[in-house]
KOLGUMI-934065 format. One line per 3 residues: number of its first residue (from 1); their letters; for each residue x, y, z of C-alpha. Coordinates in nm, 2 decimals, padded with zeros to 4 digits. Each point is the difference from the previous one (the first is absolute). Layout:
residues N
NUM	a	X:Y:Z; ...
end
This chain:
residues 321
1	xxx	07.88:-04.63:02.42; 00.13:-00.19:00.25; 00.33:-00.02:00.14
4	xxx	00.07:-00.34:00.03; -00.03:-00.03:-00.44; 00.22:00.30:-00.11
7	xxx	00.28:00.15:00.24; 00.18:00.30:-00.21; 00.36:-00.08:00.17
10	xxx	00.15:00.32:00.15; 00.29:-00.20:00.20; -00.24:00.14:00.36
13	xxx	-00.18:-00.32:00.07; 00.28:-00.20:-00.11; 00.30:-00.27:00.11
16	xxx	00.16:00.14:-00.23; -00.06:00.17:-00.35; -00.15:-00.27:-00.19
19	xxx	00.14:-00.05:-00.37; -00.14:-00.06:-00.32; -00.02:-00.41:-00.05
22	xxx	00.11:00.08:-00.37; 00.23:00.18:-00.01; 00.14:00.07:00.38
25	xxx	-00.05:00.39:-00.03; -00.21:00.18:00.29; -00.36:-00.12:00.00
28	xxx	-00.30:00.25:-00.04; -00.27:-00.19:00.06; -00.03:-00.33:00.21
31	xxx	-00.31:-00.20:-00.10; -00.09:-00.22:00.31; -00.25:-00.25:-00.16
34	xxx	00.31:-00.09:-00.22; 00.26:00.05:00.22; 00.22:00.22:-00.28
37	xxx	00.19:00.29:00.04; 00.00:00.20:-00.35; 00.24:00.33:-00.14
40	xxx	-00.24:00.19:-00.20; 00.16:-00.13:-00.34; -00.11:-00.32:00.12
43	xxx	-00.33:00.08:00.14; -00.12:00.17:-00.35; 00.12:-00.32:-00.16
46	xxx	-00.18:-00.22:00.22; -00.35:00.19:00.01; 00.01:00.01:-00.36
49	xxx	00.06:-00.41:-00.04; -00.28:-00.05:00.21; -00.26:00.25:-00.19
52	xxx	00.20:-00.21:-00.33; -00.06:-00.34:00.12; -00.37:00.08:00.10
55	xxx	-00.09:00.12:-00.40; 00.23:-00.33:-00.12; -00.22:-00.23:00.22
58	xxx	-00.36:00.16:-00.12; 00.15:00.04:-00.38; -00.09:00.34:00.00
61	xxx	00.10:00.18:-00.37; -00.14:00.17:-00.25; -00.20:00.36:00.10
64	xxx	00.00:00.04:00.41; -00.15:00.32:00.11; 00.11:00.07:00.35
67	xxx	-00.24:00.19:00.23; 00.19:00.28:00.18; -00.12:00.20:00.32
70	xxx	00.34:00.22:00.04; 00.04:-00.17:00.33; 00.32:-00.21:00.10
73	xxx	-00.15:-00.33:-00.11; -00.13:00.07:-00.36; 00.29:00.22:-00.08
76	xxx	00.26:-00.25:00.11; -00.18:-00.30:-00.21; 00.01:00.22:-00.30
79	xxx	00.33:00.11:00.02; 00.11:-00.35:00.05; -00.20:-00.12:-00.31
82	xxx	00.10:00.30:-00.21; 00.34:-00.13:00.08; 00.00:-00.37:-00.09
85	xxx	-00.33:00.01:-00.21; 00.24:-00.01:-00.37; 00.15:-00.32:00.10
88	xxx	-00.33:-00.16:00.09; -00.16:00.07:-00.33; -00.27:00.24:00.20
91	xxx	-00.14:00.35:-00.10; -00.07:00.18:00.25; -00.23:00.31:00.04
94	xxx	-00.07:00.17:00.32; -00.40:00.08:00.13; -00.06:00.26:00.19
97	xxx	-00.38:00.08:00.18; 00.01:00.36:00.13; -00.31:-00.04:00.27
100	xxx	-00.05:00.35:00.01; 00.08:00.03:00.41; 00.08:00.39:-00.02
103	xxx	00.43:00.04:00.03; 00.06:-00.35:00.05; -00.14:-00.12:-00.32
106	xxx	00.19:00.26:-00.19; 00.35:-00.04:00.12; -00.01:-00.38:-00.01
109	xxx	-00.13:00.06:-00.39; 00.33:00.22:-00.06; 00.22:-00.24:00.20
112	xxx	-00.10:-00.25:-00.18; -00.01:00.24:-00.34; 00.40:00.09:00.09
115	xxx	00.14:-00.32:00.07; -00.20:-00.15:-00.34; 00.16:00.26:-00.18
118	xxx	00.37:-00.10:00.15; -00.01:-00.36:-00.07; -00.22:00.03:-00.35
121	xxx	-00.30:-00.25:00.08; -00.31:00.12:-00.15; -00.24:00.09:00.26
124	xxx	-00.36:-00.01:-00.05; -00.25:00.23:00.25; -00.35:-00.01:00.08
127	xxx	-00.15:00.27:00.19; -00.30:-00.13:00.23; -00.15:00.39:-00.05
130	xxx	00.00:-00.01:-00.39; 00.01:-00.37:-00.10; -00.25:-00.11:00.27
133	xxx	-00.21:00.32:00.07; 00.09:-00.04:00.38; 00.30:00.04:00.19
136	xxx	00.03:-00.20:00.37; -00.11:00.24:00.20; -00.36:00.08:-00.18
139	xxx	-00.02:-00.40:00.02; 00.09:00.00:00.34; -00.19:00.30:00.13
142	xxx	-00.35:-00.17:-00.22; -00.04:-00.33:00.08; 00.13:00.00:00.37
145	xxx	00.29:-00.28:00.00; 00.32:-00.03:00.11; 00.25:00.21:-00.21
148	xxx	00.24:-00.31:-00.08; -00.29:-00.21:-00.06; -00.09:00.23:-00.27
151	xxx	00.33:00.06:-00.18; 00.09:-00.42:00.06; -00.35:-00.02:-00.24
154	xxx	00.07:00.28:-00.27; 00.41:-00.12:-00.02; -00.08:-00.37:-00.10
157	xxx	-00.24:00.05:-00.22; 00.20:00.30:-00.20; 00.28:-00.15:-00.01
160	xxx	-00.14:-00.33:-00.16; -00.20:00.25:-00.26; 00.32:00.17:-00.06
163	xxx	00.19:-00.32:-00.06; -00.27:-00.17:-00.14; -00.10:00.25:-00.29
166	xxx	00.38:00.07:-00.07; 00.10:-00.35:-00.09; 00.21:-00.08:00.33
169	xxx	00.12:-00.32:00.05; 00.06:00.01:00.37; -00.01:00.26:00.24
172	xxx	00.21:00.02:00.30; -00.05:00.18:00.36; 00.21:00.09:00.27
175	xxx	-00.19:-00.23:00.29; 00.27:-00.13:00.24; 00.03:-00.22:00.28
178	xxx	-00.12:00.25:00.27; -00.34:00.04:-00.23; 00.00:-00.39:-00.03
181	xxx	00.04:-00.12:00.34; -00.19:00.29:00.14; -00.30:-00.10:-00.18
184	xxx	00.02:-00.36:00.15; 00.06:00.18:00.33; -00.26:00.20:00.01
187	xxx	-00.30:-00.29:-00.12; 00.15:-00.22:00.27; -00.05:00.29:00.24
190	xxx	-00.35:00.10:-00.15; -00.13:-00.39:-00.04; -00.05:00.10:-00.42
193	xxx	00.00:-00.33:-00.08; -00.06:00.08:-00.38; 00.34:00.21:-00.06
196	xxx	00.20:-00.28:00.18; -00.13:-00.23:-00.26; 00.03:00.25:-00.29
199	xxx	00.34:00.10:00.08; 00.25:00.21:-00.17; 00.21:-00.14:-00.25
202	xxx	00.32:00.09:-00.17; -00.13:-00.09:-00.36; -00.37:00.03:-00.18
205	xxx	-00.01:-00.18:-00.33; -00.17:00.22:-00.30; -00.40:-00.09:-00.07
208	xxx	-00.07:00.20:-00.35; -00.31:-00.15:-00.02; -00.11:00.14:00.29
211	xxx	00.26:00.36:-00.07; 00.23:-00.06:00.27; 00.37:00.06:-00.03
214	xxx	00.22:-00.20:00.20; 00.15:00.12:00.33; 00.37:-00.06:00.15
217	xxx	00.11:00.13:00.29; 00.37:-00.02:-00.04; 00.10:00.15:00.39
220	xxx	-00.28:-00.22:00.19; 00.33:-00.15:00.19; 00.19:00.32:00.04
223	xxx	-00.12:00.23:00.27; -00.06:00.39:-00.03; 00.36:00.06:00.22
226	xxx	00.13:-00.19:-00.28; -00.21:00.23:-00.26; 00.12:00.33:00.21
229	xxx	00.40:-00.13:-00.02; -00.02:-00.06:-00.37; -00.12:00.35:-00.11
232	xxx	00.23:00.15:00.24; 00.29:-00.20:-00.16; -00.08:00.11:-00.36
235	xxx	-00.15:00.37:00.05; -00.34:-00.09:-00.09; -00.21:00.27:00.09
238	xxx	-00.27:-00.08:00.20; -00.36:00.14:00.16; 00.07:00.01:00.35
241	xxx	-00.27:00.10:00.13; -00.33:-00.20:00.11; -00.33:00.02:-00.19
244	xxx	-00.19:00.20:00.20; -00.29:-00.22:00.07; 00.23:-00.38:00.05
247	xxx	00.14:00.25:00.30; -00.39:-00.13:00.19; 00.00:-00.35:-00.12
250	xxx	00.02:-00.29:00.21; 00.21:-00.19:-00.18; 00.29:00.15:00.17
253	xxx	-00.07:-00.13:00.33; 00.08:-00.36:-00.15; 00.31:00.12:-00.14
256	xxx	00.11:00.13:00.29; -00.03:-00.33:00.15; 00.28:-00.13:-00.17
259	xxx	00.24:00.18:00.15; -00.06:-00.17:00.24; 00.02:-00.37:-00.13
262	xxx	00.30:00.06:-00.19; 00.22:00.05:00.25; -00.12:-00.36:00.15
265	xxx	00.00:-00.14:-00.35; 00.18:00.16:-00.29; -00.15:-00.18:-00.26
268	xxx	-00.37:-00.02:00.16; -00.15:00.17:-00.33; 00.13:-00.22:-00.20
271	xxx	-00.10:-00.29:00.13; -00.37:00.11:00.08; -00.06:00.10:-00.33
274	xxx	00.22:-00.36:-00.14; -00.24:-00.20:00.22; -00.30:00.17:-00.07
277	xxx	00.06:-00.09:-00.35; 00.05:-00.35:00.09; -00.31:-00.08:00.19
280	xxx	-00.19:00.17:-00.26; 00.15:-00.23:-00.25; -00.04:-00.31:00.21
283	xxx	-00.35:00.09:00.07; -00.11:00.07:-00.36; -00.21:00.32:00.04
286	xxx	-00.18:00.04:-00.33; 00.14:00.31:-00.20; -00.27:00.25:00.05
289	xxx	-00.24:00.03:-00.33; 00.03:00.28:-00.24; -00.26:00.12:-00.22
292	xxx	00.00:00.36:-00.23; -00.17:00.24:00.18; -00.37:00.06:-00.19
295	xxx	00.08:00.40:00.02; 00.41:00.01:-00.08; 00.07:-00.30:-00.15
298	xxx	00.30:-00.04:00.22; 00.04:-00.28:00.24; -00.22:-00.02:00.31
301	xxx	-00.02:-00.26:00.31; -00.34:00.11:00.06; -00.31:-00.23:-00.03
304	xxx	-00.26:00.30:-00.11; 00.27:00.06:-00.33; 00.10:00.36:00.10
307	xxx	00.32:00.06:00.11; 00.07:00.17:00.33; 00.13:00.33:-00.22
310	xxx	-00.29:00.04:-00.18; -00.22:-00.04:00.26; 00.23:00.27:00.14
313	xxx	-00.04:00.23:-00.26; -00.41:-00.09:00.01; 00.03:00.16:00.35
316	xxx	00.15:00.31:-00.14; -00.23:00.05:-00.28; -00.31:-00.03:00.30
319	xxx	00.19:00.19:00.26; -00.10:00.31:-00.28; -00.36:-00.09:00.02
end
């Protein structure tokens, strides 16, 4: 993302090589909205406190099942926790959802498979295809709407299943600052009122009456340059290429526009999504009402009782009719 919240430090745009504040050796990466110059010992230190103090402040322990894309984001959270997860009293197990998007799906599954194997955390797959009886595509091709629409849908709702039916405590995602202050971005941009009030939040607390596992969100403050740095540092391999159908979505146009904010503010995410947070807690939106969906039994916002998957899945089953 933008250059004004990550510089990697070359010496080219420089007064100067910068140095490590720690320890005084050459520094790597500069980090603008902190105004810290890291060596790469450092920086591996540091991104791994953060994703530590984040678990300490939510209490997060016991089984956490980590969901896992192969892209930069997912793989750096797990390697992190996979690191530090013994000393925090956490198991954790790795979730994979192979989508079944042609070559894509596949290599991120053995990415993800491979780098599982390397650190030993038990990894847990569900293939849309044989699990679900649909992969993205026949979804997408069916019921005529948007491709990340679709998958955004059929994610949330597998992976609380998943979690939910394996006795997970908590489950944690790789959703970063760029995702969080995008979103707020984008409703202020698009006048949608309701997700301004909804909101993205780091933590969700665990409702097992109504079978929903508790979300964190342990790198909603770190950005995905911050992601990319951290699985370069510690040879995590990584899916680098896009999904093939996020390539068309028009989320990216708001991302892009941070590049441009950045450079006037370093720490603009940050604070949109700290002060969104605020007025939302000074204005006391009601939490939005959940109820168990009269077809799943998993939880549903929606007034008629069916969740938005199932009503998905009723398209399907028509779209054969």
């Amino acid at each position: 993302m933008g250059l004004g919240w990550i510089r990697l430090d070359d010496g080219s745009n420089m007064r100067g090589r910068r140095k490590c504040r720690y320890c005084g050796k050459p520094a790597v990466v500069w980090l603008g909205y902190a105004n810290l110059g890291l060596c790469a010992e450092h920086y591996v230190s540091c991104y791994e406190n953060k994703i530590r103090r984040m678990l300490e402040k939510h209490r997060i322990r016991g089984m956490l099942m980590v969901a896992v894309s192969g892209g930069k984001d997912s793989m750096a959270l797990l390697g992190t926790i996979g690191r530090i997860s013994e000393s925090l009293d956490i198991d954790v197990f790795a979730f994979h959802i192979n989508l079944g998007i042609g070559e894509y799906s596949e290599v991120s599954e053995e990415t993800v498979k491979r780098f599982c194997k390397d650190v030993r955390v038990p990894l847990i797959i569900y293939d849309c295809r044989k699990d679900l009886g649909f992969s993205i595509p026949d979804i997408v091709k069916r019921v005529q709407r948007p491709a990340c629409s679709v998958c955004g849908i059929v994610k949330r709702w597998v992976i609380n299943k998943v979690a939910y039916e394996n006795g997970f405590d908590f489950v944690a995602t790789g959703h970063n600052i760029d995702d969080a202050s995008t979103y707020i971005l984008k409703a202020l941009m698009t006048n949608d009122i309701y997700s301004l009030v909804r909101g993205q939040e780091e933590f969700s607390e665990s409702k097992p009456e109504l079978r929903l596992v508790g979300r964190i969100r342990p790198q909603f403050y770190l950005s995905e340059r911050e992601n990319m740095l951290y699985v370069q540092l510690t040879n995590i391999p990584i899916v680098e290429d896009q999904c093939p159908y996020s390539r068309r979505a028009t989320i990216h146009k708001y991302k892009r526009a941070w590049d441009v904010l950045l450079k006037i503010n370093p720490i603009a995410q940050i604070n949109i999504v700290r002060v969104m947070k605020k007025i939302r807690s000074m204005m006391a939106f009601p939490e939005p009402k959940l109820v168990q969906c009269s077809v799943c039994g998993f939880p549903t916002e929606s007034e008629g009782g069916v969740c938005t998957f199932c009503r998905l899945m009723e398209m399907m089953k028509n779209s054969h009719n």
